[in-house]
Each structure stands twice: as structure tokens, then as C-alpha cells.
KOLTORBA-104325 format. One record per residue (C-alpha): residue in three letters; x, y, z. Coordinates in pm, whole numbers, plus 50000, padded with zeros to 5 digits. Example, Ala and Ser with C-alpha at 12.3 -4.5 7.8 and 13.67 -1.06 7.14 Angstrom:
BEGIN
ala512304955050780 ser513674989450714 
END
This chain:
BEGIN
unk644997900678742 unk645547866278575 unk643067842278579 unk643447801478659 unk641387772378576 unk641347757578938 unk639967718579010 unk639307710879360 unk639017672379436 unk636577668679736 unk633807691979840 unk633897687380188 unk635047715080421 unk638267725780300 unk637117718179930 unk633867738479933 unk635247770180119 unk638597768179942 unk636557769479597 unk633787794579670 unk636587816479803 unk639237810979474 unk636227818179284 unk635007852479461 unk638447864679366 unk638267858779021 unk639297823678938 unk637087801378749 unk636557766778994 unk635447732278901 unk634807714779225 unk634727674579199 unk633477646179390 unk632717613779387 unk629467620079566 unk626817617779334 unk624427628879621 unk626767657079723 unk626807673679365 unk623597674879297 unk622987691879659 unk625367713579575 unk623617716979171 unk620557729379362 unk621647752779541 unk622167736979880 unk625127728680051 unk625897695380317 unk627577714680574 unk626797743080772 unk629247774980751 unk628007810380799 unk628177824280432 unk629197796380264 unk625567790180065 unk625367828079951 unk629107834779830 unk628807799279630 unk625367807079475 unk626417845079404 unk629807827979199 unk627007799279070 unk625407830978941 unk628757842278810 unk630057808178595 unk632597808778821 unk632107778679019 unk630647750878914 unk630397710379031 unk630557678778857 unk631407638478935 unk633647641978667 unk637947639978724 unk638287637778338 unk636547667578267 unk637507686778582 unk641437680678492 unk640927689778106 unk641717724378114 unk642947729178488 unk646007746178546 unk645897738278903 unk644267708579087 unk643517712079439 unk643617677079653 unk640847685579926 unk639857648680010 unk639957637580367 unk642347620880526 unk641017600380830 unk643087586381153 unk643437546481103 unk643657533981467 unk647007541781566 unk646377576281479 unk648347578681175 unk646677598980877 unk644987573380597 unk646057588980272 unk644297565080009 unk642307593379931 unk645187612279827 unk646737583879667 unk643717574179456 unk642997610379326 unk646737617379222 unk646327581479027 unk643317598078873 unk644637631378813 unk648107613778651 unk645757589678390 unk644007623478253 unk646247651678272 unk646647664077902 unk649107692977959 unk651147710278249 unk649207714978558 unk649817716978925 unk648997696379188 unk648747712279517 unk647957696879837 unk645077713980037 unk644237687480256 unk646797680680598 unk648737654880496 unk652117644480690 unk655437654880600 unk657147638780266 unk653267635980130 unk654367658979829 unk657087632379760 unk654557603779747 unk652327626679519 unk654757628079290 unk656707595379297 unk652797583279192 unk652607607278888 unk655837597878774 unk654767555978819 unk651757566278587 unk654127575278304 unk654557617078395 unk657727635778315 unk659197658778538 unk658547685078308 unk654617677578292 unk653567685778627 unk655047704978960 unk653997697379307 unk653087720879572 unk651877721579919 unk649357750180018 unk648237740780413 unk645277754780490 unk644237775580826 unk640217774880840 unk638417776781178 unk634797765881148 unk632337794781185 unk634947818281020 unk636257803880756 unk635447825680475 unk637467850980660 unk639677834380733 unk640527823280371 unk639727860580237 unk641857879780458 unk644237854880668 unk646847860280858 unk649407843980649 unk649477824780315 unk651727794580310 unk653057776079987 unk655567750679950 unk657287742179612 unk660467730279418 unk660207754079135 unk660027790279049 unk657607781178781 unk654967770479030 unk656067792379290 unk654987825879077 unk652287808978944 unk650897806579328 unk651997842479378 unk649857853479071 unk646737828279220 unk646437848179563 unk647427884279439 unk643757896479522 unk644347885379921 unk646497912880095 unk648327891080353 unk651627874280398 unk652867849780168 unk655427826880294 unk657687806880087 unk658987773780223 unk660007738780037 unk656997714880025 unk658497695780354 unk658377724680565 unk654867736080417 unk653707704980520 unk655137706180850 unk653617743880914 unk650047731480931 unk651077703081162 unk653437722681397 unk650387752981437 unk647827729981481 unk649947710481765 unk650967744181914 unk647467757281919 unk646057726082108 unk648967726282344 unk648207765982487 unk643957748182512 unk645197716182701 unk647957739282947 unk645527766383034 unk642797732883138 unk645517722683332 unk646357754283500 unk642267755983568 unk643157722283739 unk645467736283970 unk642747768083978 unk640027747184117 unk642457732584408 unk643557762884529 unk641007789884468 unk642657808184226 unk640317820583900 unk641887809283568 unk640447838183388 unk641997860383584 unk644967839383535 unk645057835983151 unk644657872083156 unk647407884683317 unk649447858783133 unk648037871782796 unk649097904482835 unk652457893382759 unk653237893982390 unk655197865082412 unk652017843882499 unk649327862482377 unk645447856982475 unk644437834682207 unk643317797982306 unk643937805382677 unk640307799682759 unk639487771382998 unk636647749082903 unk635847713582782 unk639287708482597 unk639397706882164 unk637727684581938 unk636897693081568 unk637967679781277 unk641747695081304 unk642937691981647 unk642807654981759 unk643387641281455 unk646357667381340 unk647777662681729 unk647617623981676 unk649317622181312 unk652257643081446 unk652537622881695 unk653147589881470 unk655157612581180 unk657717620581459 unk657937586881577 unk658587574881212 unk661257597281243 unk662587583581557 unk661437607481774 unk659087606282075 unk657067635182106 unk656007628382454 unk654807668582509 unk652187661682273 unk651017630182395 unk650747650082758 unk648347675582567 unk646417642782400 unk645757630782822 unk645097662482947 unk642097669282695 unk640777631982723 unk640497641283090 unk638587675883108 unk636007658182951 unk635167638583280 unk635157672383444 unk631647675483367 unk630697641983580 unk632417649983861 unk631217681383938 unk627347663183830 unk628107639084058 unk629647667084398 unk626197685284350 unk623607657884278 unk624897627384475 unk624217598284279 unk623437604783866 unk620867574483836 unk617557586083718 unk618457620883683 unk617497645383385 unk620217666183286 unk619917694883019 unk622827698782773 unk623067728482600 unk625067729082310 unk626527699882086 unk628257709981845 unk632117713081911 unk632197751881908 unk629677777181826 unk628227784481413 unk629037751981318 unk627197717881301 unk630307698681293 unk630007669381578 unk633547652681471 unk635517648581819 unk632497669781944 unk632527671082372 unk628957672382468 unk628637636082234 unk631007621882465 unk629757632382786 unk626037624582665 unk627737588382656 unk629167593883033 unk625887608283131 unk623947582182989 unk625707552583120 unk625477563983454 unk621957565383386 unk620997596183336 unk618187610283138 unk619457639082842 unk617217667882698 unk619557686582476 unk619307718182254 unk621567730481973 unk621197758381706 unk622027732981417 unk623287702181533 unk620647684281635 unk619987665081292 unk623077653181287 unk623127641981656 unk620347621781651 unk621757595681392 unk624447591981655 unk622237595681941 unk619117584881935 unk617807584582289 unk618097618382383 unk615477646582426 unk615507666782171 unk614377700082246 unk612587730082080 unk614847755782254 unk616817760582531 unk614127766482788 unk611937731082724 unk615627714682761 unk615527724383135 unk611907704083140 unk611917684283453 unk615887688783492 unk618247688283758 unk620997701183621 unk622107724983320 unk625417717683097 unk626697745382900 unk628427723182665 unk628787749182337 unk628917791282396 unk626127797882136 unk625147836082183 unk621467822782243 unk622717809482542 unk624297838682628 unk621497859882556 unk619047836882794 unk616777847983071 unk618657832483383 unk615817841583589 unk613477821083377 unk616317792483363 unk616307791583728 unk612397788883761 unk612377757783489 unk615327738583664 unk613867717683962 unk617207717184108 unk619577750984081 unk622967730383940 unk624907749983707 unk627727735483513 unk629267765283307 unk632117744683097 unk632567775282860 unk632767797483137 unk630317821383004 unk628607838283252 unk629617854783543 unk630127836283919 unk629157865884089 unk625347871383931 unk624857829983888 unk625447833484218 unk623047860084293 unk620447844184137 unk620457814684349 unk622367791284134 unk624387765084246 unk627007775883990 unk630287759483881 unk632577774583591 unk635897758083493 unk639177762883711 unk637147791783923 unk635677769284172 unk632137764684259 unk629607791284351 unk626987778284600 unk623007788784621 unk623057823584820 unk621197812385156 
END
């Protein structure tokens, strides 16, 4: 197997499990940021973000030499033969992707490459990025012949992502030579999967188009729990029929609070302004934006149909992150209906695996609680807000002794109507309409 001299630039997310994973299949990584703070976490042993197996794959390839991190560009780039661009790439307010990040790294990377390298683009960036890459090499005095381009999208989901990266479904590269094209072929021989071949424009537009897809079938199957709720129809039962057929499939056909994440909103929202630069409207994918800004009042509503007026009243949210095995709050529901909740007056006692550090910089008066069960402390209501498996796992006959009030709001759909039911809850799950207190 050959071996390549790999600098990431940004140890975020993508940066951090993109170089822990080149480096557990053999590469040697140098992973760079401008964070002084953030490399010397990341020196000791620690690591700023939460990701199951993340700290224990980078400190066995720590152990290794194979990974190490540094505030250094110039000495990341000396003897790189491939530079990752991993930095993050924000929505300005229109929703259009803010690439100085990009643009003041490839500046960097142009003033101190020495030899041949090439620059790939990890980070989502919109279509004709890889021409802006290089157009900014070339300004900085590069010749052709110096340096290739490439774009490599990436396909993490947060709480997976090692696997994801180790044994995906599908490798993606974009390029304009053959040069950099087998030298990408040669970096991911150790993964068994797929690898596509596409020009950098289509590469780029892969990551886009999937990520837009993806939040489409989530925002639909809300909708169809919509129409669910009005009729008495269950959407599970619903999505599940519909998955059966391999056209569809069952994946991200389950009703619930709607995306957030790092990915989604802001991937959805770029797209949207790249095809209007283009001079088209994507109008389909503004419908999906509405329809997930909406199910997030879904949790009021129903508040509101079992407890009358929300004024004074202690609600327990369970969950904060945006899914489950991840402390990521970016675009996070429960944060936004802790706002809703809290304007109407309410009173919040939350509880979350890992999150709750992070939450309280944003949120500072709310409850925080040592574990599910003191959340429900003097508590009308219960949110399931995020499907941990401790909240799976929970004693619903306990939870229904602690609650002074037997409302149920299941937005994750979790449990089962039938037993909540049965055990005197006055339960609501999304699109399978509400589940009254047996008399």
C-alpha cells in the first residue's frame, strides 16, 4: 500500500474524523488549525467535540506517529502531498455558504507550497468552488503544473461517523487529471467501497444534491404525519408500507421534530441560492425549508390542546441535542422550542446525555437536571425532544408517578401508543394522533 503525507486544514468535525480515519489506514496526518486552544486540547489527549470513538482511534494513531497537530500551515504543507481544506463554511444571512475560510487557507497553502501537492476540498462548498481554489493558486504565482485540484465531498452522520468514513457506502472524488485521480485511488485502497469518478463540478454537486434529497424524504414524511393526525391514519404504519418499496426505501421516513444539524439547513439553504445564481428557482426545496420550520411548533400546540394555557407551567424536555450520541446543538430542535416554551412562559427542566454544557451558554435559565427522572420534578408535561436509548430504557411507571400531570409529547415517536396508553398517559406521538388517559 502507498503511503501519503496528508494535511488537514481545520480540526473541527469533518477535519478531526477525516484525519484520525486517513491515519488508521496507514497514512501519516498533520492536522492544522488556527486554534491555539484547540491544538493543545487535542496535544493532551482530549478532543472539543463529542463523537463515539473519535478520542480512542486518535490517541491509538497519537500512539502510532501517525497523526499529529500543530498551528503551523508552513510546516503542515512542507512535505504534504495532499492538503485537505476542512474549514467551515457558515450561512451569511441569505443563506449562501461564506467561503473566506476556504479562500484564506488556499492563499496560505499557495504562499508555502514547495513542490506538487494536491488540494482537495473536504468541506461542502457550492458548485465551481474548485475553480475559485484554483484561479487563487494561480493569482499567488502557481503553475498549472505545480498543483491539481480535487473535490472529495464528504458523507458523515454524527454518532457514526467513523463508520461511516471506514466502510461507506460510496467514495466520491472529483478531478481534472489522471495524475490526481490515481493518486486518490491509491489514498483510499484500504476502504472496500465504491469509488466514483466525476469532474470536480459534479463532485461538488453530489454532496449538495444528497443532502437536499435526504432532507426532502424527513420534511414529506412530517407532512404526510400532518395529513396522519387529521384523519386518523398512523404514519408509521404509513412510512412502512411505503418503504417496502425499493424505489423509496425506509431510510429518513421517520416522523418527528424535522432536521437540524450542521448539514441539513445549511446545505438545503446554499442550494437553494447556488441554483438561483444559476437562474433557477428551486421552489421544491424551499417547500422542504417551510415544512421543517413548522413541525417545530408542533410541540406547542399539542402543549397548549392538553394543558390549556402554558403560563406558569413546568415542562420537562428530554433531549437537546439534535439527534442521539452527539453534543452537537447547531440547528438543534429542543433549543428552539425551549425559546417557544419559554416565551409563553413556561418553566424548563431539561436532561441530556452530553449536551447540557454546551446548552447552558446558550440557555441559561433552564433546569438543568441530574437525569431524566429529577427533569419530571414538579412537571406537567414531558417532551421527548432527542431518542437517547436512556430514554428508551426508562421506567414509564416511575415517569408517570413523578409527572403531576400525565401529558406525553413523544416527538421521536419512540414508544408505543398502545402501552403509554395503558399506563395512564395522556400520550401524543407524531402524525398518530393522541392517546388519552385510560378512564
Amino acid at each position: 500500500m502507498k503511503k501519503f503525507n496528508v494535511t488537514i486544514i481545520g480540526s473541527g468535525y469533518v477535519g478531526l474524523v477525516t484525519g484520525a480515519c486517513l491515519a488508521e489506514i496507514g497514512h501519516s496526518v498533520t492536522c492544522v488549525d488556527n486554534d491555539t486552544r484547540k491544538i493543545q486540547t487535542l496535544q493532551k489527549g482530549h478532543i472539543p467535540i463529542y463523537e463515539p470513538g473519535l478520542k480512542e482511534l486518535i490517541a491509538k494513531n497519537k500512539k502510532k506517529k501517525r497523526i499529529v497537530f500543530t498551528n503551523s500551515l508552513q510546516n503542515g504543507i512542507e512535505d504534504a502531498d495532499m492538503v485537505f481544506i476542512a474549514v467551515n463554511t457558515p450561512p451569511l444571512p441569505d443563506g449562501e455558504a461564506d467561503l473566506s475560510y476556504v479562500e484564506a487557507v488556499t492563499r496560505e497553502v499557495a504562499q508555502h507550497m514547495k513542490r506538487y501537492i494536491i488540494i482537495v476540498e473536504k468541506s461542502t462548498v457550492p458548485v465551481q468552488t474548485g475553480e475559485k481554489i484554483k484561479q487563487t493558486i494561480r493569482l499567488y504565482g502557481r503553475k498549472p503544473e505545480d498543483f491539481d485540484v480535487a473535490s472529495n465531498p464528504e458523507f458523515l452522520r454524527e454518532g457514526t461517523a467513523i463508520k461511516d468514513f471506514l466502510k461507506p457506502d460510496r467514495i466520491v472524488v472529483g478531478v481534472e487529471s489522471k495524475r490526481a485521480e490515481e493518486a486518490l485511488r491509491a489514498l483510499y485502497k484500504p476502504i472496500r467501497a465504491p469509488l466514483i469518478v466525476t469532474d470536480i463540478k459534479s463532485a461538488e454537486l453530489i454532496k449538495h444534491s444528497s443532502n437536499s434529497f435526504l432532507a426532502m424524504k424527513i420534511s414529506f414524511i412530517n407532512a404526510v404525519a400532518q395529513v396522519c393526525e387529521r384523519v386518523g391514519a398512523d404514519v408509521t404504519c404509513v412510512a412502512k408500507g411505503m418503504g417496502y418499496d425499493k424505489r423509496i426505501g425506509s431510510s429518513f421516513l421517520n416522523a418527528g421534530l424535522g432536521f437540524g444539524g450542521s448539514c441539513f439547513p445549511k446545505d438545503l439553504a446554499a442550494y437553494i441560492k447556488m441554483a438561483e445564481r444559476a437562474g433557477y428557482h428551486f421552489d421544491l426545496l424551499k417547500a422542504v425549508q417551510h415544512i421543517n420550520e413548522q413541525q417545530r411548533q408542533w410541540v406547542i400546540d399539542h402543549l397548549k390542546k392538553a394543558l390549556w394555557n402554558l403560563k406558569g407551567k413546568t415542562i420537562a424536555m428530554w433531549g437537546l441535542a439534535f439527534k442521539p450520541d452527539t453534543d452537537d446543538l447547531r440547528n438543534a430542535p429542543a433549543i428552539d422550542i425551549i425559546r417557544k416554551l419559554q416565551s409563553e412562559g413556561c418553566q424548563v427542566n431539561a436532561y441530556d446525555p452530553v449536551a447540557m454544557e454546551k446548552t447552558k451558554a446558550l440557555l441559561p435559565n433552564v433546569r438543568y437536571c441530574k437525569d431524566p427522572y429529577d427533569a419530571l420534578s414538579g412537571a406537567e408535561a414531558v417532551v421527548l425532544a432527542t431518542e437517547w436509548q436512556v430514554f428508551k430504557d426508562i421506567d414509564l411507571k416511575k415517569v408517570r408517578s413523578l409527572l403531576k400531570t400525565p401529558v406525553f409529547l413523544d416527538a421521536r415517536n419512540a414508544f408505543d401508543p398502545v402501552q403509554m396508553a395503558s399506563l395512564g398517559f395522556d400520550y401524543t406521538a407524531v402524525g398518530r394522533g393522541s392517546h388519552k388517559k385510560s378512564s
